[in-house]
NUVOGU-61649 format. One record per residue (C-alpha): x, y, z; residue number from 1. Coordinates in pm, whole numbers, plus 50000, padded with zeros to 5 digits. Example, Ala and Ser with C-alpha at 12.3 -4.5 7.8 and 13.67 -1.06 7.14 Angstrom:
BEGIN
51230; 49550; 50780; 1 $
51367; 49894; 50714; 2 $
***
This chain:
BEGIN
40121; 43455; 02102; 1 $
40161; 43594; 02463; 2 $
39912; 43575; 02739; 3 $
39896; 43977; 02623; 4 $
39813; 43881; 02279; 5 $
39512; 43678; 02258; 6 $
39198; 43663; 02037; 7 $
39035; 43863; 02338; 8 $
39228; 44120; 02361; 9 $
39268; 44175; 01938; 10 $
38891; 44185; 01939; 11 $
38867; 44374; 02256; 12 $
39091; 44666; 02105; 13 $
38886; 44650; 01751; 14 $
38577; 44761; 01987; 15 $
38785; 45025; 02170; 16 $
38900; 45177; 01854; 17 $
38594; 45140; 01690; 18 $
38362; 45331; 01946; 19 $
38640; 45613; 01970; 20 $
38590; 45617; 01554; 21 $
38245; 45641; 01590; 22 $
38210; 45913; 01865; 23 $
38290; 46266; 01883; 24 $
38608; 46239; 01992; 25 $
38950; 46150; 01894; 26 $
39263; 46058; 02060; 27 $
39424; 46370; 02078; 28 $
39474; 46592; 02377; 29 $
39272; 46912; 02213; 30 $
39019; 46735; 02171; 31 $
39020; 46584; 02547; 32 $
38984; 46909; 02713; 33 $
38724; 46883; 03025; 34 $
38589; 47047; 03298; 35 $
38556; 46905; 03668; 36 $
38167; 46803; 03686; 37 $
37947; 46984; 03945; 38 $
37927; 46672; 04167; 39 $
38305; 46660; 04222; 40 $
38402; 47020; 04257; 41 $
38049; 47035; 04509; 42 $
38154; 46731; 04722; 43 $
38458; 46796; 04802; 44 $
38528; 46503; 05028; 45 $
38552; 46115; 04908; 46 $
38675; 45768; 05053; 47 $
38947; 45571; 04934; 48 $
38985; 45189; 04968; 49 $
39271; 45029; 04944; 50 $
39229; 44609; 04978; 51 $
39360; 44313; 04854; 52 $
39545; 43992; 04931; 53 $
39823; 44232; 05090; 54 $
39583; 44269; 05431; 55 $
39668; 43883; 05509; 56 $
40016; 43957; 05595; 57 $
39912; 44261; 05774; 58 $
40312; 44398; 05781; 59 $
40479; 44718; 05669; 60 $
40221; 44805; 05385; 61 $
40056; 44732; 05083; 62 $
40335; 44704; 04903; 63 $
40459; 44390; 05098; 64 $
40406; 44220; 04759; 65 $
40693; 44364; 04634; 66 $
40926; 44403; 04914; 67 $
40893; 44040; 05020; 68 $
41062; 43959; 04727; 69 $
41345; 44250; 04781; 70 $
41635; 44085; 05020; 71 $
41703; 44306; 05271; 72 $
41379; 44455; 05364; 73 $
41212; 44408; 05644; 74 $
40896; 44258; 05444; 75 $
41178; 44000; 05312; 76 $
41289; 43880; 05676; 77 $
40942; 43859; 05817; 78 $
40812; 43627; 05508; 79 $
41071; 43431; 05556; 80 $
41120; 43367; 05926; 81 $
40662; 43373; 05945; 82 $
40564; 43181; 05637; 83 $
40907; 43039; 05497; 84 $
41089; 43044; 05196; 85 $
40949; 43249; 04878; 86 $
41001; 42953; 04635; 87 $
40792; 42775; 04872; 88 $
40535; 43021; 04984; 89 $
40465; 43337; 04780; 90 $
40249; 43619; 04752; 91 $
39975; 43376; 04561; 92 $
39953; 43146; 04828; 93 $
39784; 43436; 05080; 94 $
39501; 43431; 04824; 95 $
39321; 43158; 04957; 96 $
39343; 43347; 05321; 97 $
39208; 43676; 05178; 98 $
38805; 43526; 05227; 99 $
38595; 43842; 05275; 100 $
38405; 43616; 05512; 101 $
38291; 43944; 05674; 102 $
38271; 44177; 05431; 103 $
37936; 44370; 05353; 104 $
37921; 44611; 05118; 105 $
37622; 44780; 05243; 106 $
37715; 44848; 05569; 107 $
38053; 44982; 05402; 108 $
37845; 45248; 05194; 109 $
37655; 45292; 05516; 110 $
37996; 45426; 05723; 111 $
38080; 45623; 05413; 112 $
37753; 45780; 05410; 113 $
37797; 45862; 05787; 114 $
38118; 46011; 05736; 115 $
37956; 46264; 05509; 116 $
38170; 46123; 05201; 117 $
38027; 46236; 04855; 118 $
38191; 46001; 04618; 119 $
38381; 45652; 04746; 120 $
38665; 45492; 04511; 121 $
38763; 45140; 04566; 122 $
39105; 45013; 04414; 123 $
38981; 44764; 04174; 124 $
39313; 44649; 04074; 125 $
39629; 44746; 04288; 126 $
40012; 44659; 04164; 127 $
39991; 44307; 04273; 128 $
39775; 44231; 03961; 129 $
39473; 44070; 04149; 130 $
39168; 44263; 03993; 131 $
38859; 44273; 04255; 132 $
38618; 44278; 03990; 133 $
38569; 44009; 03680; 134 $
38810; 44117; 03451; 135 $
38832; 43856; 03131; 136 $
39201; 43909; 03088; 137 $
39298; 43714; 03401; 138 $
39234; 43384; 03602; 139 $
39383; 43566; 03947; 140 $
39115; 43752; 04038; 141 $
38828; 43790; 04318; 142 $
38526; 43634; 04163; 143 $
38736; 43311; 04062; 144 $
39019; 43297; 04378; 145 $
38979; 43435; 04755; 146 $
38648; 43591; 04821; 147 $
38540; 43467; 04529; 148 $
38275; 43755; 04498; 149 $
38290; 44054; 04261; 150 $
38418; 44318; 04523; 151 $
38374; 44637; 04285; 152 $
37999; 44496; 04119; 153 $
37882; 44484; 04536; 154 $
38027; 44846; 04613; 155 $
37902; 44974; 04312; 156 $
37565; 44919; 04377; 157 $
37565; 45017; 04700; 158 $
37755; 45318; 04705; 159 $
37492; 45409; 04442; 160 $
37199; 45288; 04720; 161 $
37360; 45541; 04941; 162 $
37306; 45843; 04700; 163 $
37699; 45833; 04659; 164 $
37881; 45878; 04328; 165 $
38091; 45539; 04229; 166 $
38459; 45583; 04129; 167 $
38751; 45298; 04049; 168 $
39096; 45307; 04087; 169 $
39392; 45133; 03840; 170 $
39761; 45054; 03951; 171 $
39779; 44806; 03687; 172 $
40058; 45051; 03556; 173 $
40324; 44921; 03776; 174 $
40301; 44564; 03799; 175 $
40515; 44589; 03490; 176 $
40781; 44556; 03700; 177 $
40634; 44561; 04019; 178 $
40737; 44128; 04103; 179 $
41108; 44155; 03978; 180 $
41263; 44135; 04326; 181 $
41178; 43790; 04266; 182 $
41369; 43692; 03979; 183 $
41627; 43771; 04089; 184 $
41663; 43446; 04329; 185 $
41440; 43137; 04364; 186 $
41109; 43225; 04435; 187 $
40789; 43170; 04279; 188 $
40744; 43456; 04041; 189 $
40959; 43254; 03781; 190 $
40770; 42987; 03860; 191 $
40548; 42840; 03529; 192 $
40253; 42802; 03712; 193 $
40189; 43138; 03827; 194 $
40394; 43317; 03574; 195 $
40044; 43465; 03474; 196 $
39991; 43629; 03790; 197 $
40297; 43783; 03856; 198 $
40363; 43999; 03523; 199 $
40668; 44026; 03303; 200 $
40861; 44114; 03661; 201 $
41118; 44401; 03415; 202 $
41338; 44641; 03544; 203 $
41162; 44970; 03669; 204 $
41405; 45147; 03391; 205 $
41266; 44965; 03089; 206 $
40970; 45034; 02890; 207 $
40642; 44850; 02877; 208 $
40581; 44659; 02579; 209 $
40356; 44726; 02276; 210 $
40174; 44389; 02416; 211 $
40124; 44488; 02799; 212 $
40053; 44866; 02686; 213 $
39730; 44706; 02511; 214 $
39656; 44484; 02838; 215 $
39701; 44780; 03026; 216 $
39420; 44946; 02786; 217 $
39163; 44662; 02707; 218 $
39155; 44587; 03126; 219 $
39100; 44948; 03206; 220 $
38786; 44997; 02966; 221 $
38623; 44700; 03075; 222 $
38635; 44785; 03421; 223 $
38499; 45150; 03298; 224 $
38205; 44929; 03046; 225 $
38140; 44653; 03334; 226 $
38071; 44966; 03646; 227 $
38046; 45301; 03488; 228 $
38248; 45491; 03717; 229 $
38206; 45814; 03730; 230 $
38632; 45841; 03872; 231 $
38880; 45697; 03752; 232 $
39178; 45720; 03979; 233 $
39535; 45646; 03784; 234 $
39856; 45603; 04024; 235 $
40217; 45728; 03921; 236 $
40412; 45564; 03610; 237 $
40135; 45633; 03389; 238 $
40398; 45921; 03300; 239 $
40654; 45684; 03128; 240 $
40650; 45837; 02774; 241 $
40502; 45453; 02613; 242 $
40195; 45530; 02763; 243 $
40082; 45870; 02649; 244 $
39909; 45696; 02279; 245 $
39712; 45451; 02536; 246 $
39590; 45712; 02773; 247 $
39459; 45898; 02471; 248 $
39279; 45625; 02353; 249 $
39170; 45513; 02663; 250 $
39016; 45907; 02785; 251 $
38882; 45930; 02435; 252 $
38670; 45599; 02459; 253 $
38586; 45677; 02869; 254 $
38434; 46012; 02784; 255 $
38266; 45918; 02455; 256 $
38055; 45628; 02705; 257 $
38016; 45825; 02962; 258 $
37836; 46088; 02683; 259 $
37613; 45782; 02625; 260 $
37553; 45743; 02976; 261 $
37480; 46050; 03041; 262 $
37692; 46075; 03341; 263 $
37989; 46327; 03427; 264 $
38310; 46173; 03469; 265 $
38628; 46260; 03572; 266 $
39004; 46116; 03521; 267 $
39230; 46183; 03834; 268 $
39631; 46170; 03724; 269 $
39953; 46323; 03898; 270 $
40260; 46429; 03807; 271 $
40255; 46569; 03435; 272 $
40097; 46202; 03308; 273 $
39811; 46462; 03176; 274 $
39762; 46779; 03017; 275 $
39611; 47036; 03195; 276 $
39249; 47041; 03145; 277 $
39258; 46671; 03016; 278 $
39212; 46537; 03395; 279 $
39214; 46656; 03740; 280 $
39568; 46678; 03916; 281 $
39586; 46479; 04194; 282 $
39855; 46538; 04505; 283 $
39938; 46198; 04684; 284 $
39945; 46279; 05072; 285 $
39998; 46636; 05013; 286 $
39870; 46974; 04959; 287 $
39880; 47278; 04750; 288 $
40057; 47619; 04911; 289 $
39804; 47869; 04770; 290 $
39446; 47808; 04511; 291 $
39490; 47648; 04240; 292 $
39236; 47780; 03951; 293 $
39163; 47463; 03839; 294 $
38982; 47237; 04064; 295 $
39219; 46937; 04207; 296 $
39237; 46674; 04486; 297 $
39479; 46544; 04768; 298 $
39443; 46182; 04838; 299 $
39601; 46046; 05151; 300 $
39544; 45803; 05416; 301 $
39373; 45775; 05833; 302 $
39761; 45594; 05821; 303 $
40091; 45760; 05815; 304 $
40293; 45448; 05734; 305 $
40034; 45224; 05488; 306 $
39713; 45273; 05298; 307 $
39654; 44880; 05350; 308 $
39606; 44695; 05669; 309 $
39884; 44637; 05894; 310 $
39910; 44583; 06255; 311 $
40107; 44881; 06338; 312 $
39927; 45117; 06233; 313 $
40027; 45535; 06335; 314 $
39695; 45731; 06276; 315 $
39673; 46042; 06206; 316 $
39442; 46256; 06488; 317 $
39087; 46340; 06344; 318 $
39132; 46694; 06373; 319 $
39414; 46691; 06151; 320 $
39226; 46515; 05868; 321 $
38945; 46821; 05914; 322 $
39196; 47037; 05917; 323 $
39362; 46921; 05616; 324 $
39016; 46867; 05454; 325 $
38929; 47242; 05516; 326 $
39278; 47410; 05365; 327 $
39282; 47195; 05061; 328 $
38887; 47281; 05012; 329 $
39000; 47677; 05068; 330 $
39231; 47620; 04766; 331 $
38998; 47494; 04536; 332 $
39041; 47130; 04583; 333 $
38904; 46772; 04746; 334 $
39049; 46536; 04961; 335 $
39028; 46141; 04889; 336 $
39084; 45992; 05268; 337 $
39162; 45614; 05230; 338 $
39074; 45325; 05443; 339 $
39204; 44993; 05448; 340 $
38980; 44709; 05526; 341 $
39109; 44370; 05700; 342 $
39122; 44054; 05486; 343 $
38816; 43952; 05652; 344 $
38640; 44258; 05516; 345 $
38579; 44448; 05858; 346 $
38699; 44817; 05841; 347 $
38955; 44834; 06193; 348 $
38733; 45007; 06422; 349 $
38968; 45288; 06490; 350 $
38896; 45396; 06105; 351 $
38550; 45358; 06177; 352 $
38594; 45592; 06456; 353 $
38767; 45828; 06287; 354 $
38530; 45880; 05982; 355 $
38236; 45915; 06274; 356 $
38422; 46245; 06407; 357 $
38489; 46401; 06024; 358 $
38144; 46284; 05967; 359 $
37979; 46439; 06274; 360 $
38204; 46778; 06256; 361 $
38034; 46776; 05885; 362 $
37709; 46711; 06017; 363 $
37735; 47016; 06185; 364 $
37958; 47251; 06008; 365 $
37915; 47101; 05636; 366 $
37753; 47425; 05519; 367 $
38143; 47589; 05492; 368 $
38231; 47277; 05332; 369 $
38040; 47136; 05030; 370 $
37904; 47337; 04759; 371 $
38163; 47608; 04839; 372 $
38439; 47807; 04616; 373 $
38770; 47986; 04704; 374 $
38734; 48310; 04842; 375 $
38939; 48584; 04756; 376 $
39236; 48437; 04968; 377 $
39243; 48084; 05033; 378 $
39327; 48171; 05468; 379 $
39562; 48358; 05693; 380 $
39829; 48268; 05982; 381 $
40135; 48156; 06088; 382 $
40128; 47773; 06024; 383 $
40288; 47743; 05614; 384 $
40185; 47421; 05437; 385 $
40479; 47261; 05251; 386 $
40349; 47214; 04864; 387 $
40383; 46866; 04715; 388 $
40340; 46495; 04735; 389 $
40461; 46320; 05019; 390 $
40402; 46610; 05254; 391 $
40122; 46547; 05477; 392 $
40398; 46515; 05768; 393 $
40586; 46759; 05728; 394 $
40472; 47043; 05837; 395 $
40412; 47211; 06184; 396 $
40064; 47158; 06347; 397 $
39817; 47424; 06268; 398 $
39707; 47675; 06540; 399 $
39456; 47882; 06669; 400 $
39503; 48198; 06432; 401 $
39535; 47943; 06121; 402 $
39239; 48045; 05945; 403 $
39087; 47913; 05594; 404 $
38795; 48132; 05365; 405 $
38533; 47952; 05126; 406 $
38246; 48130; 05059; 407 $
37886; 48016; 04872; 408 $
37529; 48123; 04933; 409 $
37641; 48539; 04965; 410 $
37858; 48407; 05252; 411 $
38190; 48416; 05334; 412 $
38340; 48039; 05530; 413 $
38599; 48130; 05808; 414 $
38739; 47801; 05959; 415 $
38969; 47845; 06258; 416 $
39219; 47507; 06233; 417 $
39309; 47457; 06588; 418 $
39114; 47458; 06907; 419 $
39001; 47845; 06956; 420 $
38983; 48008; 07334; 421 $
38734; 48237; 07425; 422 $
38779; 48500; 07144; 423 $
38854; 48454; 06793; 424 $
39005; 48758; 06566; 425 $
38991; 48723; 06209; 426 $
39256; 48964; 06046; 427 $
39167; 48923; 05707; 428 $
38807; 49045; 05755; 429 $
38917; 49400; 05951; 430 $
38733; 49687; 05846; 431 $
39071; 49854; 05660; 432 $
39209; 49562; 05478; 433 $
38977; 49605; 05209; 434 $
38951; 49236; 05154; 435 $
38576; 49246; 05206; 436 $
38464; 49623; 05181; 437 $
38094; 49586; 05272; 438 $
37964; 49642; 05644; 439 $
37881; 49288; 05802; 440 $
37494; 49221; 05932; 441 $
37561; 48972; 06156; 442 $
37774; 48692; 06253; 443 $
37664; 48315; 06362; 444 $
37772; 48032; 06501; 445 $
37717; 47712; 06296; 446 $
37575; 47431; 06541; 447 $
37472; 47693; 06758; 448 $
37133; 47833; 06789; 449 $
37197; 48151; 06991; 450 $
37367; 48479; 06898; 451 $
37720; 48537; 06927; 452 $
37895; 48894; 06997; 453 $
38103; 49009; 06771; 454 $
38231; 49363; 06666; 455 $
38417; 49448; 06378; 456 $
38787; 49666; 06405; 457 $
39036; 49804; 06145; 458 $
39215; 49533; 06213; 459 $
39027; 49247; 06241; 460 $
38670; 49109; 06286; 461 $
38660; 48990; 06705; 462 $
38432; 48727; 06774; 463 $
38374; 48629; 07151; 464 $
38292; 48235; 07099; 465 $
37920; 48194; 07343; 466 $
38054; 48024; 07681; 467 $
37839; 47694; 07619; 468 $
38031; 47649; 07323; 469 $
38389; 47721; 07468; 470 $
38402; 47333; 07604; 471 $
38321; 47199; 07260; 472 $
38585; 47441; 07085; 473 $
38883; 47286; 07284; 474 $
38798; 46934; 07220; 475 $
38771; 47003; 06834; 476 $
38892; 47292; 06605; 477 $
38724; 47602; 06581; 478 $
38566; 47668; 06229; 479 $
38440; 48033; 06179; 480 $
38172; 48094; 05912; 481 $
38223; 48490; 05733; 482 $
37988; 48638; 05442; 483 $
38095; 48615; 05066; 484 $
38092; 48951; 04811; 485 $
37742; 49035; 04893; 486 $
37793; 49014; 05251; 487 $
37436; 48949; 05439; 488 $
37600; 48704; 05741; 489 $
37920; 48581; 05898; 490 $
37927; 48237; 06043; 491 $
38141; 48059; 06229; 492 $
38181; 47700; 06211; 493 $
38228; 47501; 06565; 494 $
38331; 47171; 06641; 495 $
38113; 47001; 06824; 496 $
38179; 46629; 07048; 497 $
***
């Protein structure tokens, strides 16, 4: 018997099997076909947490577990030259350093809530294998080691308080083989005593086992049976061919509970881990080039170089995450912005900051945001986004005549994606392109109580932006607002301080 083959986990997937056998729906991917509930595809906008033991060291990212172990790397040399030796310090012994002391879950859901976040998913168990919740399958976990608090039971319930939907995030998936730097000298993963917490350490080439396939599935229904999340977030290597029969079984027995819940879920994946219409395709710090007709998501982080703590942090610039938030909404999508807490539990206060602008430019200008669908073209100009994961860099800034369309309510959502001057021409909305053939009524400014001017030419609806509003404009982006198929109004969305 391995520590993957216990009583526990024979009788744990007996239940799992048993409630998919019992509900009305098997493990097949016909029968798995979904749609993207109403409160996703409406909210568009969600936080991402990303915490752990890994925000004690505080250096080069959250995968410092693993690259502490990997000679060579940077993460290697600092360990060694800040806390010693890896056979005499390792990754378990910053467990005892990771205390929460400050961490409050309400006031977490509360800066969420500010930021004008719909839905918030916490990783509940990153590569490292330290589960923040009270999973049975392990002793290394939050409520027994570190805070010693179940992280994901105290968000849950007050994300919830906050009128926010509760989601959960696995990585479990790689700590097959996410320790094996550190067999491969004398360090602590091959150590007995903590063999347990550091995984079967294999090559990233082999396959998992039959025995940590069925860990892999018993840990990720509990968490869905102990929280009832309405998201469940899966990272890469879920695509390895061994785990297509698990993720059957495991969507079948999520969406049969979640029928006796009565709440709509939804199963994020990239890559081709999933059929179409079996999850929703998920972009890691990138975007889409045009709509995509089925509704999917970019997750990304305030960070360009970690989604955990670390000390050197290079944020990104507020107005690029609206920016980015706006053109992946135009294309039918939602964006998943991650945060990463310090092992104390305090969220830096330059995050903080930085979710106060996206929330206040919401605030004002949420109306072209949430509850909105692609419009006939997802936006015009000059600024071309680069399609894929691991893009969010790459491409040139946007500008003043990068424009992107939603439309709800019998209006049309223009959102300019730079700071706008004085005058703002929308060429997609000219009276001869035929892209929306109906005379316009009348055009507003959204945070703006007055009237704006605004006349309409073959060539493009010209809005003169009111001169109170000018200041405002080149602080923050400009967001126009334009009427949908049954044209009645145009606004135009401004960013305000």
């Amino acid at each position: 018997m391995t520590r993957f083959d216990t009583p526990l986990h024979r009788s744990r997937l007996a239940e799992i099997d048993r409630t998919i056998a019992e509900g009305p729906l098997d493990a097949s991917w016909d029968a798995l076909q979904t749609t993207a509930p109403d409160w996703y595809v409406d909210g568009k906008f969600g936080i991402f947490i990303h915490w752990g033991p890994y925000a004690v060291p505080a250096f080069g990212s959250e995968w410092y577990p693993r690259n502490m172990y990997i000679e060579g790397t940077p993460e290697f040399e600092h360990h060694r030259a800040t806390y010693g030796d890896q056979s005499e310090f390792g990754y378990k012994d910053f467990i005892p350093s990771f205390t929460a002391d400050s961490f409050d879950a309400a006031e977490w859901a509360r800066i969420f809530r500010r930021a004008g976040a719909q839905f918030v998913v916490p990783v509940a168990e990153h590569h490292d294998g330290f589960p923040l919740y009270d999973c049975s399958f392990t002793r290394w976990k939050a409520t027994e080691m570190g805070p010693k608090r179940d992280v994901i039971g105290e968000l849950s319930e007050a994300v919830r308080a906050q009128s926010m939907v509760f989601g959960a995030s696995s990585h479990r998936a790689e700590h097959w083989f996410f320790f094996n730097g550190g067999a491969r000298f004398d360090s602590d993963v091959t150590q007995t005593e903590s063999l347990d917490l550091y995984g079967p350490a294999q090559r990233e080439e082999s396959e998992p086992t039959t025995e940590y396939l069925e860990d892999w599935l018993v840990r990720t229904t509990e968490l869905v049976d102990l929280y009832r999340p309405q998201l469940v977030w899966f990272d890469w290597w879920i695509e390895r061919p061994s785990f297509a029969p698990y993720l059957k079984r495991f969507l079948a027995y999520y969406y049969t509970r979640a029928l006796e819940w009565g709440r709509p879920v939804a199963v994020n994946y990239k890559y081709d881990a999933l059929p179409a219409g079996t999850g929703v395709f998920d972009v890691e710090r990138g975007q889409l080039a045009e709509t995509r007709a089925d509704f999917w998501q970019t997750d990304t982080s305030v960070s360009k170089n970690s989604w955990s703590y670390v000390e050197n942090h290079d944020y990104k610039q507020a107005d690029d995450l609206i920016a980015d938030l706006v053109d992946i909404v135009s294309k039918n999508g939602a964006l998943l912005l991650n945060v990463g807490p310090k092992a104390d539990g305090t969220i830096p206060e330059a995050e903080v900051e930085l979710l106060e602008t996206i929330g206040a430019w919401l605030s004002r200008n949420g109306e072209a945001i949430y509850g909105t669908r692609p419009w006939t073209i997802a936006g015009e100009g000059p600024t071309a986004v680069t399609e894929g994961a691991f893009t969010d860099t790459a491409r040139e800034p946007f500008t003043a005549e990068d424009i992107r369309f939603t439309s709800a309510r019998d209006h049309v959502y223009a959102t300019v994606l730079a700071p706008a001057g004085e005058t703002v021409r929308i060429r997609s909305l000219g009276s001869s392109t035929g892209l929306l053939p109906r005379d316009i009524e009348s055009v507003a400014l959204l945070g703006h109580a007055g009237e704006v001017t605004w006349r309409r030419e073959p060539d493009a609806l010209v809005i003169d932006v009111p001169s109170e509003a000018v200041g405002t404009l080149t602080s923050f982006r400009v967001t126009p607002l334009v009427p949908a198929t049954r044209p009645r109004r145009i606004d135009i969305v401004g960013l305000g301080d």
